[in-house]
C-alpha positions as CSV (number, residue, x, y, z in Angstrom):
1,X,0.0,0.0,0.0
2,X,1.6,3.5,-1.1
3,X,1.8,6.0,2.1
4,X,3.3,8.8,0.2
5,X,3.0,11.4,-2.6
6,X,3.4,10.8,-5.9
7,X,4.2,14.0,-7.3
8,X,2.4,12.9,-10.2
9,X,1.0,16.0,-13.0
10,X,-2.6,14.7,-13.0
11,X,-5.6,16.0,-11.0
12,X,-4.9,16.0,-7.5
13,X,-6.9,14.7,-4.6
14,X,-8.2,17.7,-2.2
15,X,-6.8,16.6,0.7
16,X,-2.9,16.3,0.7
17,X,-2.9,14.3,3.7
18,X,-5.8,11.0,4.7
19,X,-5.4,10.3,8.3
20,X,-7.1,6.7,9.1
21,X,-8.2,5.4,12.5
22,X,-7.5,1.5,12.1
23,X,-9.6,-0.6,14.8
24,X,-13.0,0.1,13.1
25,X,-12.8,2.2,10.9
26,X,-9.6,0.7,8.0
27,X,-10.0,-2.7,9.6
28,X,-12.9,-4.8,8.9
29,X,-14.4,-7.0,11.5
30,X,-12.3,-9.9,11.0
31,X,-9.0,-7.3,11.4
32,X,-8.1,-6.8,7.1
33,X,-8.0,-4.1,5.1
34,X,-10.7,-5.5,2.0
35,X,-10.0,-5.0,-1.7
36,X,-11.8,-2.2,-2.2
37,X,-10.4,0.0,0.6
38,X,-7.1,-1.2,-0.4
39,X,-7.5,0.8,-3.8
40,X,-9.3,3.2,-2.9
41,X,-6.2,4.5,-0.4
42,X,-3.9,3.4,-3.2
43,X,-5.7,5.7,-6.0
44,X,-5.5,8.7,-3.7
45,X,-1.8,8.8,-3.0
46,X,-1.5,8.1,-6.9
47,X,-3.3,11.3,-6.8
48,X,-1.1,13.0,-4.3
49,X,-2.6,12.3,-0.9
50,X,-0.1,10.8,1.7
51,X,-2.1,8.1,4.2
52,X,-1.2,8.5,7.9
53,X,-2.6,5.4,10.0
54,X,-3.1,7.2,13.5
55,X,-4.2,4.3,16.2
56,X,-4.6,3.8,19.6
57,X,-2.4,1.0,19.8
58,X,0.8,0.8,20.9
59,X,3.4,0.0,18.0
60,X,4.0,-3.3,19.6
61,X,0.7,-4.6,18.8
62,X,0.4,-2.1,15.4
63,X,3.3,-3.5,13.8
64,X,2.0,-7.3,12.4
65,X,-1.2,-4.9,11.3
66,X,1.1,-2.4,9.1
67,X,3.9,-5.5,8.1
68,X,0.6,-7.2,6.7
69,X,-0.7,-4.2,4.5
70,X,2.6,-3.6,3.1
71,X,2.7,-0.1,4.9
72,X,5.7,1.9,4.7
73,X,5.1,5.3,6.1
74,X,4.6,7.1,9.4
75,X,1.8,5.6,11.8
76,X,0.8,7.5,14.6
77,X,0.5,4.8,17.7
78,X,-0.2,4.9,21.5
79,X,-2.8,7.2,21.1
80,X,-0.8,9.9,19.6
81,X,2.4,9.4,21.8
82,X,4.4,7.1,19.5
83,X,5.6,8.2,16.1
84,X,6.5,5.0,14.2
85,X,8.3,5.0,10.5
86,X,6.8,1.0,9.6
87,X,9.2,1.0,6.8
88,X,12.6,1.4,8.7
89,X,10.9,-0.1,11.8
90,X,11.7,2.6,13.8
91,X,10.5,4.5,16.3
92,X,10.7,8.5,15.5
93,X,9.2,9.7,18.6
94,X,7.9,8.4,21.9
95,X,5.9,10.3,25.5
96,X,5.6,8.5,28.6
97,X,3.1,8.5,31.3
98,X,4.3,10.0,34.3
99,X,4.4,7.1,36.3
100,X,4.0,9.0,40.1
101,X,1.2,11.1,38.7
102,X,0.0,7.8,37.1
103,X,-0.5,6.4,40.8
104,X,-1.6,8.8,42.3
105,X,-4.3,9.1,39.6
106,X,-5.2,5.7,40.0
107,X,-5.5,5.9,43.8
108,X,-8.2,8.9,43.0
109,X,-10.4,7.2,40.6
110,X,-10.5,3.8,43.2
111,X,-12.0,6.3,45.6
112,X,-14.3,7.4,43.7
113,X,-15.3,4.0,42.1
114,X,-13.8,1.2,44.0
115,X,-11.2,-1.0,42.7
116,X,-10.2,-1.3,38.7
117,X,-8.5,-4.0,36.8
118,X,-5.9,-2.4,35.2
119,X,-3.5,-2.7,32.4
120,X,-0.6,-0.8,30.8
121,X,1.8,-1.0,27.4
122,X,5.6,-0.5,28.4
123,X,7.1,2.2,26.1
124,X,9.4,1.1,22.9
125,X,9.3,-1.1,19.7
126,X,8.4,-4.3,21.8
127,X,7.2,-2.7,25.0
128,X,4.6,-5.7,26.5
129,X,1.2,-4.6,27.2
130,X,0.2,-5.9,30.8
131,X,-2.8,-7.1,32.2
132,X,-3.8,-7.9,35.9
133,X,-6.1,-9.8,37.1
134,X,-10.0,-8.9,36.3
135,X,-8.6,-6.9,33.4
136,X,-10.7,-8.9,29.8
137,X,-8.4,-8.6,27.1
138,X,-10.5,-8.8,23.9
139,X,-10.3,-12.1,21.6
140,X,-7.5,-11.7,19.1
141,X,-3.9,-12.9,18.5
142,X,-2.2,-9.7,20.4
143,X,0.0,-10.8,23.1
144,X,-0.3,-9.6,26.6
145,X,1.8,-10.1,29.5
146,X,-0.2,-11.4,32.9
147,X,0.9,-9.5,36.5
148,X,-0.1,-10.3,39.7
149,X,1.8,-7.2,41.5
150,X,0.7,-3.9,41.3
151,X,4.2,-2.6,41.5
152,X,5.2,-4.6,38.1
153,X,3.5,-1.5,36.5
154,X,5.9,0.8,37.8
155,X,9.4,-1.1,36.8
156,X,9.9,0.4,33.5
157,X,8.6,3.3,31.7
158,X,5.0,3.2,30.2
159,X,3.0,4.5,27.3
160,X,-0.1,4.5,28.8
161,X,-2.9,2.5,31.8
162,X,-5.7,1.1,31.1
163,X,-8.9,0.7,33.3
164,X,-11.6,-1.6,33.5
165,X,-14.6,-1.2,36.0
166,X,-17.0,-4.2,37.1
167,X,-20.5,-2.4,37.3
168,X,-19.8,0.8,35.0
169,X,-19.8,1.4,31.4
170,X,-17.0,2.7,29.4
171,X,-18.7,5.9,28.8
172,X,-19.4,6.3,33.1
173,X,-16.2,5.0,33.5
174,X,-14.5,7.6,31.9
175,X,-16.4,10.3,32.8
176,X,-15.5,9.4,36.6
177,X,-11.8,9.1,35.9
178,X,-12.1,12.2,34.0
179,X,-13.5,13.7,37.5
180,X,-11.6,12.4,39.4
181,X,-8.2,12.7,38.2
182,X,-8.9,15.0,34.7
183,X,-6.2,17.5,36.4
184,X,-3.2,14.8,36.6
185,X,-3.8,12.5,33.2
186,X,-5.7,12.3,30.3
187,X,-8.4,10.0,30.1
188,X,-10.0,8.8,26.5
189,X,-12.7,6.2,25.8
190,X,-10.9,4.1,22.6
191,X,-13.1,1.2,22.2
192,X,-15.5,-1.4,24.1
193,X,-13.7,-2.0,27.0
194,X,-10.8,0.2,26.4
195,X,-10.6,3.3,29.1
196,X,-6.9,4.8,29.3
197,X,-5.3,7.1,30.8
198,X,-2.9,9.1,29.4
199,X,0.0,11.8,29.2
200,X,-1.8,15.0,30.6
201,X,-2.8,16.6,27.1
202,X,-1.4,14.0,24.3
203,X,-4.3,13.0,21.9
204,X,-4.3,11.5,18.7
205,X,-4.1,15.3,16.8
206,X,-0.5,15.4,18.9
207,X,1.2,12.7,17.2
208,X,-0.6,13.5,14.1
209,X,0.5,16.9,13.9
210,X,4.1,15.8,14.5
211,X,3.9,13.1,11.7
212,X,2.3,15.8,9.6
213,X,5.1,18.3,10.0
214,X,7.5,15.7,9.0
215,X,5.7,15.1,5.5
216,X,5.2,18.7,4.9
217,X,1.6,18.9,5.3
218,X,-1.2,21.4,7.9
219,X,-4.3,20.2,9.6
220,X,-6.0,21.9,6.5
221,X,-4.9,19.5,4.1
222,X,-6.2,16.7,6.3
223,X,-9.2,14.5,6.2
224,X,-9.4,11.8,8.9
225,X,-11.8,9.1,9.8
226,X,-12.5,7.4,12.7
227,X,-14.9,5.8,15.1
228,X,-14.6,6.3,18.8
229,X,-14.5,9.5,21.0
230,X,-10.4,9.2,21.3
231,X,-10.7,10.7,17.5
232,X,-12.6,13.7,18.4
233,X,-9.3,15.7,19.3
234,X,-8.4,14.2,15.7
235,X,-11.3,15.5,14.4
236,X,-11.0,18.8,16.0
237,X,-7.2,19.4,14.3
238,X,-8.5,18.3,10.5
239,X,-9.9,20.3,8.1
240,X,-12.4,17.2,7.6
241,X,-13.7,14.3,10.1
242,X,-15.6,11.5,8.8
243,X,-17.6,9.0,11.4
244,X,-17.5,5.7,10.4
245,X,-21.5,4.6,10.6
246,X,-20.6,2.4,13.7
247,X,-18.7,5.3,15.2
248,X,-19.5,6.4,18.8
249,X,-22.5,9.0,18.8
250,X,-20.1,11.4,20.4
251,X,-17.6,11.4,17.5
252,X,-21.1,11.5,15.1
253,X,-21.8,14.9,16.9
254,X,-18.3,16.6,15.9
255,X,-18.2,14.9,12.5
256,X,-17.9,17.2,9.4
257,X,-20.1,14.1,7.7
258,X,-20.7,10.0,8.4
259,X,-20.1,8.0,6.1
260,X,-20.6,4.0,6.2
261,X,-19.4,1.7,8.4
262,X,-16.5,-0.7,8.5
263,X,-18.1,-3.4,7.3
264,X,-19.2,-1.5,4.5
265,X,-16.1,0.4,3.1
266,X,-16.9,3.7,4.5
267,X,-13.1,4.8,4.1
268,X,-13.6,3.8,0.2
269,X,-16.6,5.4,-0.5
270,X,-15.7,8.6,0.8
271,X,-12.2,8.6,-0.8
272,X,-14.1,7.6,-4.6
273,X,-15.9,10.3,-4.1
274,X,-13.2,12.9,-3.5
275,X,-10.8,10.9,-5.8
276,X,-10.7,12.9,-9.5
């Protein structure tokens, strides 16, 4: 799949850069990128778009994901704090989580909500994600790393937590942690099941903005699409947001325009539009 500019002389597409969520919005269902999406991307960077995949995962479990599409470019990963070339396999850039603050974040949301089941990726190309006990990893072949002790979390620098509750929902969940501990970490809602906290003030449109500098592009040449409420700062930075059909209503409510879901090629049947 091309990830960069052509420089070709024909019509151009309007949008110099495409930035693509990947968990439900470029990925199907069963985790591939189909056909038609495939050349759909691959027609608008022969038109002069470069494609930026900005995820919440870390790089460790991005990598198989960008290896398998043939992806050679800059991907955005850990929620905007890991800037990862996929065709030198390197990492560009990288922001920890303040680990203290981390903690003591932690110890505020438990006594607002009782105890979590937590989780957290380790910084760096092959930084394990790891879970504890209570914590439900969702079905798939990404590797995680079981603890028992608490301090494990704290032995090496991390990414970014992640918190599970036993009686809330995702979107309560967050909203608490927000409340509780808003002023020490950020806190994002990136999928069923999937509440982090963060770097106070790193989103998505932070890595994306470095990667865009680096290709020579501005927020007003960007279109992005993606699906859950961590995209909304994404969103915000664009010239252009598109909400997959299955996004999150919250990411509906900020989106320029939705297009179809997942499932159904949304990506592609914006981009053929657009495409000249």
């Amino acid at each position: 799949m091309s990830t960069a500019p052509t420089g070709g002389s024909g019509p151009s597409f309007p949008y110099p850069l495409v930035a693509t969520d990947l968990d439900g919005t470029l990925l199907s269902p069963d985790d591939t990128v189909s056909t038609r999406t495939r050349d759909a991307l691959t027609a608008a960077t022969a038109a002069g778009a470069a494609h930026i995949i900005v995820t919440g995962r870390s790089v460790a479990w991005t990598r198989h994901v960008l290896d398998d599409l043939g992806y050679e470019g800059i991907a955005v990963c850990g929620q905007g704090a890991q800037v990862y070339h996929a065709g030198e396999h390197r990492l560009l850039t990288s922001v920890t989580l303040d680990r203290q603050l981390a903690g003591l974040a932690l110890a505020k949301i438990e006594a607002e909500v009782g105890p979590l089941a937590l989780a957290a990726s380790r910084d760096g190309l092959d930084g394990d994600v790891l879970v504890g006990p209570g914590y439900v990893v969702q079905e798939g072949p990404l590797p995680a790393v079981p603890f028992t002790d608490v301090a494990e979390l704290w032995a090496a620098p991390l990414t970014k937590m992640y918190i599970q509750h036993p009686g809330l929902s995702d979107d309560d969940l967050a909203a608490a942690a927000q409340q509780a501990a808003g002023d020490l970490v950020g806190v994002t809602m990136a999928g069923a099941g999937i509440v982090e906290l963060l770097p106070l003030g790193l989103t998505k449109a932070t890595g994306l903005s470095l990667a865009a500098r680096r290709l020579g592009v501005k927020a007003a040449d960007t279109i992005a699409f993606g699906d859950m409420p961590n995209d909304i700062p994404m969103f915000a930075w664009s010239a252009h947001g598109v909400a997959m059909a299955n996004a999150h209503e919250d990411l509906k409510a900020v989106a320029d325009e939705v297009t179809s879901s997942n499932e159904e090629d949304g990506i592609a049947a914006v981009l053929e539009r657009l495409l000249p």
